[in-house]
C-alpha positions in Angstrom: 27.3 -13.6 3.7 26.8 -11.2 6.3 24.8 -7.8 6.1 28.1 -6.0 7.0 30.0 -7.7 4.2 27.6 -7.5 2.0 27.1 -3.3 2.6 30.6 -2.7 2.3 30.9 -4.7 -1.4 27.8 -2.3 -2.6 29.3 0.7 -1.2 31.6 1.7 -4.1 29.0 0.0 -6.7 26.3 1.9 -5.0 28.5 5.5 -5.5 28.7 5.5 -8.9 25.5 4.2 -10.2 23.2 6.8 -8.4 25.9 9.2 -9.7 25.3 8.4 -12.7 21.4 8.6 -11.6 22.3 11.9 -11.2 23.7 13.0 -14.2 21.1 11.7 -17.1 19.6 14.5 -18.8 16.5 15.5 -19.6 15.9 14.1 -23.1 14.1 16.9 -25.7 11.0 14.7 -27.3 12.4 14.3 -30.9 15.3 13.0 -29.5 13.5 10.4 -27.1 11.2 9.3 -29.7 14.1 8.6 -32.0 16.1 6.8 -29.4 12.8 4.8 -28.8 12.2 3.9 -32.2 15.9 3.1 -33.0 15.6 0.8 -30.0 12.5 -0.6 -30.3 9.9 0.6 -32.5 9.6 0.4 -36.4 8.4 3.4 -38.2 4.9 2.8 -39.0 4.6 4.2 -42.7 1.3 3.7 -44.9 -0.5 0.2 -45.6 1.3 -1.0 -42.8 -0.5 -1.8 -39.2 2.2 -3.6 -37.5 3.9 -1.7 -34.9 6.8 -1.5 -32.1 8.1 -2.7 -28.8 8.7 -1.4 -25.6 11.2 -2.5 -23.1 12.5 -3.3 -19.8 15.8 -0.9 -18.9 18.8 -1.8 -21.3 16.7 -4.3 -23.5 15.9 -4.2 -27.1 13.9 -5.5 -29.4 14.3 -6.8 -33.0 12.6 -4.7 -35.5 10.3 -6.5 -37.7 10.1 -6.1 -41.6 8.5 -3.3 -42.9 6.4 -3.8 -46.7 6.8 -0.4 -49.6 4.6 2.3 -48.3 5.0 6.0 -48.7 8.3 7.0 -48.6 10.4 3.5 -49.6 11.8 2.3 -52.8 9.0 -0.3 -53.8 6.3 -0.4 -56.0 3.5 1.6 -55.7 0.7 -0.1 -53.8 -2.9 -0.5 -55.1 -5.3 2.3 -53.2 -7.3 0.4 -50.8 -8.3 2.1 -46.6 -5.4 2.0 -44.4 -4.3 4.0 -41.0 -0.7 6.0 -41.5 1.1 7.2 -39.0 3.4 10.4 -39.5 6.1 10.8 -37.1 6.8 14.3 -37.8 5.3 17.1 -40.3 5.2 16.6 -44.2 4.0 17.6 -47.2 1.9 20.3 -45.6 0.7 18.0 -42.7 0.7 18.3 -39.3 2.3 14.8 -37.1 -0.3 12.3 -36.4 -2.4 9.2 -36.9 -4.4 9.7 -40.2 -6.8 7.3 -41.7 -6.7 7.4 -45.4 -10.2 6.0 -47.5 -10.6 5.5 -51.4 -12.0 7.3 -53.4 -14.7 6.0 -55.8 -16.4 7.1 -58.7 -20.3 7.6 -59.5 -20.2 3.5 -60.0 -18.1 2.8 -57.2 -15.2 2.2 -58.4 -12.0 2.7 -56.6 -10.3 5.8 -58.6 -7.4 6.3 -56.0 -6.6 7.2 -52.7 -9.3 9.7 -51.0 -7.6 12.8 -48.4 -6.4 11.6 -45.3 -7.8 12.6 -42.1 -6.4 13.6 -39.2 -7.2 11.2 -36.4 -5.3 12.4 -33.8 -1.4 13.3 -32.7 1.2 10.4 -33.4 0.2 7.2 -31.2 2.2 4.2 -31.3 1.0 0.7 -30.8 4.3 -0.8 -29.9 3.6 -4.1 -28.2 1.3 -6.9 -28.2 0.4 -7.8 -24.5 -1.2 -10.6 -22.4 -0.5 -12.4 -18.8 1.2 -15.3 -18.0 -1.9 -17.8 -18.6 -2.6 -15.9 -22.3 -5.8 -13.7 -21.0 -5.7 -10.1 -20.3 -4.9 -9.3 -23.8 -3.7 -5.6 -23.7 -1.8 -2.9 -26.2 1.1 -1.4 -25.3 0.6 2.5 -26.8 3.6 5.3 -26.8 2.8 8.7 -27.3 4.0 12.0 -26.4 2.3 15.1 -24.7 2.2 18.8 -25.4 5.3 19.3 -23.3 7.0 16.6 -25.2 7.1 14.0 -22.1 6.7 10.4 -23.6 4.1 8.6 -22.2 3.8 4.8 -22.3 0.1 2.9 -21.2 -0.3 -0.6 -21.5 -3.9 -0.7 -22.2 -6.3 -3.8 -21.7 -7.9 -4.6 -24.8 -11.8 -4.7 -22.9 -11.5 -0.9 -23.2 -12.5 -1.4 -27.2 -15.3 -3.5 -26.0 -17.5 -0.4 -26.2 -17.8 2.6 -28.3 -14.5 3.4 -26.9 -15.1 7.0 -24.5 -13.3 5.7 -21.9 -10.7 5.1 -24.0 -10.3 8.5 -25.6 -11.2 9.8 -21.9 -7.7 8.2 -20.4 -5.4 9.4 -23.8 -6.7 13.0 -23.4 -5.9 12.7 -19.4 -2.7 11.8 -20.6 -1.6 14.2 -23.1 -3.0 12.6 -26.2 -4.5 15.5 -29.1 -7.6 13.8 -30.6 -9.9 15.4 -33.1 -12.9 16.6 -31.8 -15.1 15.2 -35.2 -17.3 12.3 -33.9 -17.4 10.2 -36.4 -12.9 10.5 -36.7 -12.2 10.4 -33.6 -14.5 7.0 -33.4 -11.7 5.5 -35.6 -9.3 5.5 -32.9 -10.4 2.3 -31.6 -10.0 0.9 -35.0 -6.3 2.3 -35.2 -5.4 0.5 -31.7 -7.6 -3.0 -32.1 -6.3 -3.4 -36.0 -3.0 -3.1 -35.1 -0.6 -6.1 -35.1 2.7 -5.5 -33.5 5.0 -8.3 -34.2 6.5 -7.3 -30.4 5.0 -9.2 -27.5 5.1 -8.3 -23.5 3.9 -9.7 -20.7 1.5 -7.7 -18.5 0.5 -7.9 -15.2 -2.5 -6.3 -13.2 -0.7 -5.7 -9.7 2.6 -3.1 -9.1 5.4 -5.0 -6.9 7.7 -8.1 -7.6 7.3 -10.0 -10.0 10.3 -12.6 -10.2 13.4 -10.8 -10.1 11.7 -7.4 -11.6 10.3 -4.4 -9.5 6.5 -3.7 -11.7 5.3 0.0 -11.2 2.7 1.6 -13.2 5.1 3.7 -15.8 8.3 2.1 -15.5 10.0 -1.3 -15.0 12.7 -2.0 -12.6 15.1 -4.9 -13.4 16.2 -6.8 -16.6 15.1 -10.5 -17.7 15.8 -12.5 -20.4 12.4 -13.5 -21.3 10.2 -11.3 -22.7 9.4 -7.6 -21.1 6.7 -7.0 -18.4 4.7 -4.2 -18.0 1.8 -3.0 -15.9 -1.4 -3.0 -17.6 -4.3 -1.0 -16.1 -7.7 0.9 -17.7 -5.9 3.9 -15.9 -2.7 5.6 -14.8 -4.3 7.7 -12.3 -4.4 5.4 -9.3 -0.9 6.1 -8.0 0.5 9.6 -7.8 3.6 8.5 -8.5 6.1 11.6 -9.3 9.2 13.3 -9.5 10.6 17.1 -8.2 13.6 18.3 -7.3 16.6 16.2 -7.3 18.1 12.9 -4.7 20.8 15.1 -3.6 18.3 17.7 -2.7 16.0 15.1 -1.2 18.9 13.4 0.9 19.6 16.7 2.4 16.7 18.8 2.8 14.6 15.9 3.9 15.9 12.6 4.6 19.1 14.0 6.6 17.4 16.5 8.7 15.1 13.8 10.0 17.7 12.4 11.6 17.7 11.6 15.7 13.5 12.5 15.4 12.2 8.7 16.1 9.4 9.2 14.1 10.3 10.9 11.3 13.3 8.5 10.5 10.5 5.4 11.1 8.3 7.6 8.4 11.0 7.6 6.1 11.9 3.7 6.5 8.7 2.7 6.0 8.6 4.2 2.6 12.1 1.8 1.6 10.2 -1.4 3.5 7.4 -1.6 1.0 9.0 -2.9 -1.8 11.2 -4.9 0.5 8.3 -6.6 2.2 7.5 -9.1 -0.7 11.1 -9.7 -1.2 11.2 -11.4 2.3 7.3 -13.1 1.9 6.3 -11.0 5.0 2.6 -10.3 6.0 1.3 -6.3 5.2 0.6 -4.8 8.3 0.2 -0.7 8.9 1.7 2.1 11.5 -0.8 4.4 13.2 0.4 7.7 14.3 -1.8 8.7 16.7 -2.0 12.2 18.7 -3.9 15.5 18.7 -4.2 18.5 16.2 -0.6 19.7 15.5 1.3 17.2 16.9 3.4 17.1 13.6 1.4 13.6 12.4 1.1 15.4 9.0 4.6 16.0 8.6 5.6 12.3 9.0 3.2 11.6 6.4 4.5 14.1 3.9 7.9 13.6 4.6 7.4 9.4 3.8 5.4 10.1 1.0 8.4 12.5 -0.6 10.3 8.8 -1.2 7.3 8.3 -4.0 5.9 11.3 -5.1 4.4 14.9 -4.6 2.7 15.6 -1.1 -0.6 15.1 -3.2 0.5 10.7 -3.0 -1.1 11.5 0.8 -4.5 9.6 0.4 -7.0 9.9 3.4 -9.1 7.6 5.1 -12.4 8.8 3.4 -13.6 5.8 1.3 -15.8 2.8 1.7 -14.2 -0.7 2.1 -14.9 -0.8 -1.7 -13.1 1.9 -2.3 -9.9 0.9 0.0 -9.8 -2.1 -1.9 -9.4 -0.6 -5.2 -6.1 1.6 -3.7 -4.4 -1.3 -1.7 -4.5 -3.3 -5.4 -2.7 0.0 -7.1 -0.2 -0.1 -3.9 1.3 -3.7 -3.6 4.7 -3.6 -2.9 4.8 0.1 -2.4 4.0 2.7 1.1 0.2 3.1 1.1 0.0 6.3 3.0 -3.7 7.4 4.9 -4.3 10.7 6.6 -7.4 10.9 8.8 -8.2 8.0 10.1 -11.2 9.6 11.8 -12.7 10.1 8.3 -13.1 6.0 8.3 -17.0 4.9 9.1 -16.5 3.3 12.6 -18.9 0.0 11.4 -16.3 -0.5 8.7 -12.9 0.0 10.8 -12.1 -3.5 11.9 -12.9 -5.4 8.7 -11.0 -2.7 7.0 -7.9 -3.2 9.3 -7.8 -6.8 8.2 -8.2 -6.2 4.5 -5.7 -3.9 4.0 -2.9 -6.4 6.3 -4.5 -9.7 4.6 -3.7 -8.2 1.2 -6.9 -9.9 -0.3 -10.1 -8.1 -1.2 -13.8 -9.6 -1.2 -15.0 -12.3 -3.3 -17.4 -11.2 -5.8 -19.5 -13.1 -8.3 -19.3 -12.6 -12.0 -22.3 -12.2 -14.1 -23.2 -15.9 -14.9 -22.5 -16.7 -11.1 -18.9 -17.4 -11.3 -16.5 -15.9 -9.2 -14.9 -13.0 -10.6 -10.4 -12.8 -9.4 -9.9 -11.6 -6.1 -8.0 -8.5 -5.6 -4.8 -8.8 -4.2 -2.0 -7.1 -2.5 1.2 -7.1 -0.5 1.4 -3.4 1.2 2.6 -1.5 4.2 0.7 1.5 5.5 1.1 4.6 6.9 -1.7 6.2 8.7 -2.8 9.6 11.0 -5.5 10.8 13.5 -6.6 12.0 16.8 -8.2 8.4 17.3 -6.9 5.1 17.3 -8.4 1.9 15.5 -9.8 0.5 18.5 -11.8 3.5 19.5 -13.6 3.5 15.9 -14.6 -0.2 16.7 -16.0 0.3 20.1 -17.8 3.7 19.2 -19.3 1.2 16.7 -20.7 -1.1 19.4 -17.8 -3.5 18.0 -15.0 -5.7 19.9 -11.3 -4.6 19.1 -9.6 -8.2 18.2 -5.7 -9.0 19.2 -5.6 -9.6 15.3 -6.3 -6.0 14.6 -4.1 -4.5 17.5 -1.1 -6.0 15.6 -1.9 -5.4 12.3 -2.0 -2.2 12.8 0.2 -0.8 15.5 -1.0 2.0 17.4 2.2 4.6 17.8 1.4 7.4 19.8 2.7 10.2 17.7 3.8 12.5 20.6 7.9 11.8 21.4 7.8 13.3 24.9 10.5 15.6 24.7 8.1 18.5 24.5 8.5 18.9 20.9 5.4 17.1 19.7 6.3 14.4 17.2 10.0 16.0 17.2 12.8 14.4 19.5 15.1 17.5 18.9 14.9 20.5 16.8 17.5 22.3 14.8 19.2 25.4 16.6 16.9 28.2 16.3 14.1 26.8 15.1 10.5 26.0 16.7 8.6 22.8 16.2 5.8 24.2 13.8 9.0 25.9 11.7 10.7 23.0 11.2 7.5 21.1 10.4 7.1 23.6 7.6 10.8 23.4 6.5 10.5 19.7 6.1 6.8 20.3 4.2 8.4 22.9 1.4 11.4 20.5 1.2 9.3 17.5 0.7 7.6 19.4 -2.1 10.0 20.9 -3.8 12.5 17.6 -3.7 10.5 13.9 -4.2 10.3 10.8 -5.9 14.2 9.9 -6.3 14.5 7.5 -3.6 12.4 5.0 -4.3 13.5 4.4 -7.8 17.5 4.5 -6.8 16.6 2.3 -3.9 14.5 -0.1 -6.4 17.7 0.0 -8.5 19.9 -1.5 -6.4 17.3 -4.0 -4.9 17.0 -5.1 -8.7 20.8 -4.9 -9.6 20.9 -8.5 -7.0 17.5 -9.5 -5.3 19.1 -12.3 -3.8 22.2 -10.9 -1.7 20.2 -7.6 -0.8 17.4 -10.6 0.7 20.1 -12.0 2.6 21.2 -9.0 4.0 17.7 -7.9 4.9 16.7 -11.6 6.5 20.1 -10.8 8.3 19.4 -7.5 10.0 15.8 -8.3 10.2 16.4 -11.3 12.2 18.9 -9.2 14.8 17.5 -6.5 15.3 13.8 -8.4 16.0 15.9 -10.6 18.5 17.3 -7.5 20.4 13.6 -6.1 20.5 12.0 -8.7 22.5 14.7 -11.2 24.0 13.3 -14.6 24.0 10.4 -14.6 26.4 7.5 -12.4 24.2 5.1 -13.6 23.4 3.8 -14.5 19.4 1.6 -11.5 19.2 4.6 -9.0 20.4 7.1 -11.3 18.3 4.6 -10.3 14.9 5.0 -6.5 16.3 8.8 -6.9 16.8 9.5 -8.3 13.0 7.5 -5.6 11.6 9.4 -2.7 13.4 12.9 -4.9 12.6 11.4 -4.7 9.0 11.3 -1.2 9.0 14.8 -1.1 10.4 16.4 -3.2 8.0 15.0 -1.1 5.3 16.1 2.0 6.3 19.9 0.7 7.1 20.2 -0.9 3.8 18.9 2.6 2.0 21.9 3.5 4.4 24.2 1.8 3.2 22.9 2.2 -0.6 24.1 6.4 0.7 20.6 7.4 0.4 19.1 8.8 3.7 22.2 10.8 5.0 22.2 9.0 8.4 24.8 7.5 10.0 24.4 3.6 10.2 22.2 2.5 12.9 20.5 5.7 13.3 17.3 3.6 11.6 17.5 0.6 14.5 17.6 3.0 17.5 14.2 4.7 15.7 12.7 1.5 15.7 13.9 0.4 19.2 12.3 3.6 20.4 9.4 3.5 18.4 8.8 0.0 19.7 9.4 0.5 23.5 6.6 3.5 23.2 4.4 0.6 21.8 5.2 -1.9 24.2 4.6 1.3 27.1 1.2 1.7 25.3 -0.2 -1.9 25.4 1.0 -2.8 29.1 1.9 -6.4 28.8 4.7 -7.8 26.6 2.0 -11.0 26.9 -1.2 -11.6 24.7 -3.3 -9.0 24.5 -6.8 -10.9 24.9 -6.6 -12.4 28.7 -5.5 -8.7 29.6 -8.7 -7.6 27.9 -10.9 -10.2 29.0 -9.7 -9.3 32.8 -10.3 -5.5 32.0 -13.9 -6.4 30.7 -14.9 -8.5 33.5 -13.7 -5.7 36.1 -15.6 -2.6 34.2 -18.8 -5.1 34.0 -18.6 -5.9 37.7 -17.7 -2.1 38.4 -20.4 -0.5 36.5 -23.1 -3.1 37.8 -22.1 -4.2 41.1 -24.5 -2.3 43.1 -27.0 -2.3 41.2 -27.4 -5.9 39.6 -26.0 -7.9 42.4 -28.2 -8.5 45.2 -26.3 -8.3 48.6 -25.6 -11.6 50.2 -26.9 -10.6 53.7 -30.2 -8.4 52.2 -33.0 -7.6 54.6 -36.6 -8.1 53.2 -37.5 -4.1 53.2 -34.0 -3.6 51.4 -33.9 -2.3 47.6 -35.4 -5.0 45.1 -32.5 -5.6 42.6 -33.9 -5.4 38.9 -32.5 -7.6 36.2 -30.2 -9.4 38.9 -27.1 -10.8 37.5 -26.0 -12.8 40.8 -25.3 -11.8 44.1 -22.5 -10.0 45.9 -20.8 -10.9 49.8 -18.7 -8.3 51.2 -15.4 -9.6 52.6 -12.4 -8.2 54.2 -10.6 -8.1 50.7 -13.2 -6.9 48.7 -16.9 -8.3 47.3 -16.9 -11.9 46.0 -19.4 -12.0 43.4 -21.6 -15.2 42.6 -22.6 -15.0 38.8 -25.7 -16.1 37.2 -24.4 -18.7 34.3 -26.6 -16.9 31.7 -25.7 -13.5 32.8 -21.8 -14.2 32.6 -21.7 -15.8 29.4 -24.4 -12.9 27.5 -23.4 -9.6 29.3 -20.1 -10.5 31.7 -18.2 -12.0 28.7 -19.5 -10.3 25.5 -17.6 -10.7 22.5 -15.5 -13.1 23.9 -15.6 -17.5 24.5 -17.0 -17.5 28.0 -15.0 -20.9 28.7 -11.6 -19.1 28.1 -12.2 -16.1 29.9 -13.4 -18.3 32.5 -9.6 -20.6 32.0 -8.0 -17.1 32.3 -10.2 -15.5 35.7 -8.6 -19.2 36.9 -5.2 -18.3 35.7 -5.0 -15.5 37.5 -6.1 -17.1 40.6 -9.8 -14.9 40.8 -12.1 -17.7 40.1 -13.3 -20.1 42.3 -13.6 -23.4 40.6 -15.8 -26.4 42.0 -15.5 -29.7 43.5 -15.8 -31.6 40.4 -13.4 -29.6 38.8 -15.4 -27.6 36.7 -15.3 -23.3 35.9 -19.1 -23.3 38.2 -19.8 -23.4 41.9 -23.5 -24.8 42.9 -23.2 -23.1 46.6 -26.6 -22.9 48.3 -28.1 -19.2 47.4 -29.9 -16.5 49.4 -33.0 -17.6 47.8 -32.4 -20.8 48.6 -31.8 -22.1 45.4 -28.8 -24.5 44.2 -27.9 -23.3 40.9 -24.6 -23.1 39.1 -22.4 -19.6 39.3 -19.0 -18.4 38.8 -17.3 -17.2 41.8 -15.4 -14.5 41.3 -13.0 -13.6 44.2 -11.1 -10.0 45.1 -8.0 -11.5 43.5 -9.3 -10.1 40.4 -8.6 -6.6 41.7 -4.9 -7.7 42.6 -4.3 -8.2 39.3 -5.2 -4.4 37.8 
């Protein structure tokens, strides 16, 4: 099936589910928590530690048999110590967790129930969870917050390993009353470790695809028929996931009015190509806008990041490799977005570069030697700054690789159309107005694109592959004809990524552009890339050229003994070979040792000597080899590379 076909069955399909998107109310909390428990969670009453389920979108759960306890028609059960929750205030008792003791006599001897204590506000344990090999046990805990939002954690059971402050730390960061009384409040990890949910889950430790479902850290995209998955983390925090406004308001204030602006509409298709980059098995890779102060780079950011969350999911570059590692992990499958990449320590920049693209941290070693699980990922990025990645690896004294040149593409962030990052403007309106139009918009209306877009990804993975591998594949072809070469052809299926992306959110009628609109962004976004790098070749025999010329450049006076010196002429000090003057510029005889150390630094001195031969400035020997053994001004016979004035004809 074709990517045309294919968009116009969704269209109608499309319409009325993100209607309907549009339309669900705000739940109030007693209603919510009812239509959880009727779906999924048992009413935990006294004597009773068992607990409920959660669930994927439109799945329940069976609810397990309760025993008598307070409230139910059985016999009265013998006194003995027992967590209750109450759901909702009775009997002169506020809602909450309560742990109920006996009570005993002078001899110690159970004479009934003792007064139960508060613990803290109601706290379900609704699911029992653990990965697909049966480790990672975790607890699946419901709860809601002052303002009556539910929350759900799926909690890894390690946290209890301890006295349980992290714990408590991460419910009260969440909305979760506990009692202040030390020795209560120590309880809690009794509640949630005692409990025995007859509902079981699968977890998982990374956001993204997992099968046919779409994993993030609150919610669950997608339906299966085995048993739920959820994200299980010792925190919440990592991705500032959130939700403003409304996707009406979003489409029009924001997505719309990006429209014919190369960079803002590549901004906003990045944002829909994350999760779509594991569902075609591509490599991560990252965009870098580069460009001066108020250029608009901000804005791109802000306005990508409004598919997600608030303007506060902007991360900057301001961590240690360590510490980029432990965000990628919380972003796979999603739009990583970095502001500043001048805030990045130069030593660490290349190495960084890869690990973000490779989607695989460092190996570490456990304890007792073994190695620990490696940290891994599937992610694009977003990134800003007045410098580009290569320029943070030479200021380090280090050698910018073709590797890291294409895993992260250096955009320069001004359009040229005087505008800064802006192609056009609206009528009446100056660049740094509209950036801050765009900026209020994105704050006010954000977070309700990804999920609709997620949605329909979910609602048939397969065909909305197809289409995907479809335009992909065209538009990647159209980019670079069929002469590029590999490096350029890894640039051109990124960009056709991105492209794809953003015309099947098109088609799903949530960007308000008109189709193609995300294409010609890419097209032009790519052609200011290819402008930038010079060659549509590899990149490294370019820069091994460009390194030979600024070493014979900077040094050729000084280090290079003329062929035709006089006695009383200036000694040369730490001579690298010697120099003859010619009608078409000095030919320069290298010292072997001198080319291969200084001449060829960072790189294999046979193949930059293969590519000084390539392009016809190397003067290759009798027998065939890369050396000359001519006869010397000091009379010596010793091997050197002869490098002619061609080199300067191919600057």
């Amino acid at each position: 099936m074709t990517a045309e076909t294919y968009i116009r069955d969704l269209e109608a399909k499309e319409a009325r589910e993100l209607a309907l998107l549009e339309r669900m109310p705000r739940q109030p909390l007693a209603a919510a928590i009812r239509q959880t428990a009727r779906a999924a969670i048992p009413v935990h009453s006294a004597g009773d530690t068992g607990d409920a389920g959660d669930t994927t979108p439109n799945k329940g759960l069976s609810r397990p048999h309760l025993e008598p306890g307070a409230g139910d028609n059985g016999d009265k059960p013998a006194p003995r110590p027992h967590f209750e929750l109450l759901e909702a205030p009775a009997d002169g008792r506020q809602a909450g967790v309560y742990w109920l003791d006996v009570a005993r006599d002078k001899a110690g001897e159970v004479t009934g129930q003792a007064a139960p204590t508060w613990i803290c506000s109601p706290l379900r344990v609704a699911a029992m969870t653990r990965d697909a090999q049966g480790s990672a046990w975790g607890r699946m805990l419901v709860f809601a917050d002052r303002d009556g939002m539910l929350h759900r954690w799926t909690m890894p059971m390690r946290m209890l390993a301890g006295n349980g402050e992290e714990l408590r730390g991460e419910l009260l960061a969440e909305g979760l009353t506990i009692t202040s009384s030390g020795r209560d409040r120590a309880r809690l990890v009794d509640y949630i470790g005692q409990a025995r949910p007859d509902v079981t889950a699968r977890c998982v430790t990374r956001t993204g695809w997992h099968g046919e479902l779409f994993v993030l850290p609150r919610e669950t995209f997608g339906d299966t028929d085995a048993e739920p998955v959820h994200y299980q983390a010792t925190t919440l925090d990592g991705v500032t996931l959130g939700k403003g406004g409304t996707l009406a308001g979003w489409i029009g204030e924001v997505s719309a009015r990006c429209a014919g602006n190369t960079r803002l509409v590549l901004s906003v298709s990045l944002g829909f190509a994350g999760p779509c980059l594991d569902l075609l098995r591509m490599d991560g890779g990252g965009f870098h806008l580069r460009g001066g102060s108020s250029t608009g780079k901000t804005t791109a950011l802000r306005v990508a990041a409004s598919l997600l969350g608030a303007p506060d999911y902007v991360r900057t570059w301001r961590h240690t490799d360590n510490g980029l590692e432990g965000v990628a992990g919380m972003h796979s499958g999603l739009l990583l977005v970095l502001d500043e990449i001048g805030e990045l320590a130069p030593k660490i920049a290349g190495q960084t570069a890869y690990m973000l693209a490779n989607g695989q941290g460092k190996g570490r070693a456990a304890r007792d030697g073994s190695s620990r699980a490696l940290t891994t990922w599937r992610l694009l990025f977003l990134s800003s700054g007045e410098v580009a990645l290569s320029d943070l690896v030479t200021q380090a004294g280090g050698k910018v690789r073709a590797g890291q040149e294409v895993r992260v593409i250096d955009l320069p962030a001004d359009a040229g159309a005087g505008h800064g990052l802006f192609d056009v403007l609206p009528d009446d309106m100056a660049a740094g107005a509209f950036a801050d139009s765009l900026a209020g918009a994105s704050a006010k209306h954000h977070g309700h694109a990804l999920p609709a877009f997620l949605n329909a990804l979910v609602a048939d993975p397969m065909k909305a592959r197809d289409a995907l591998v479809t335009l992909r594949d065209t538009i990647a072809t159209e980019l670079t004809g069929d002469h590029a070469d590999g490096q350029v052809r890894r640039v051109a299926h990124r960009f056709a990524l991105v492209a794809a992306a953003g015309e099947l959110a098109t088609a799903y009628k949530l960007t308000g552009w008109a189709t193609g609109e995300a294409q010609r962004a890419a097209a032009a976004c790519f052609r200011a890339w290819m402008d930038g790098r010079g060659t549509a070749g590899a990149s490294e025999p370019a820069a091994m050229l460009d390194q030979v010329r600024a070493f014979l450049s900077s040094h050729g006076e000084s280090r290079f003994t003329a062929w035709h010196a006089e006695p009383g002429d200036r000694v040369t000090i730490n001579r690298a070979g010697f120099r003859k003057d010619g009608p078409d510029g000095p030919t320069y005889y290298v010292e072997s040792g001198a080319f291969k150390r200084e001449v060829c630094a960072g790189f294999d001195a046979g193949a930059v000597a293969n590519v000084l031969a390539g392009a016809g400035a190397l003067e290759v020997g009798g027998d065939g080899r890369q050396t000359c053994k001519p006869l010397l001004p000091d009379r010596r016979r010793a091997r050197v590379y002869v490098i002619t004035p061609a080199l300067w004809g191919e600057a």
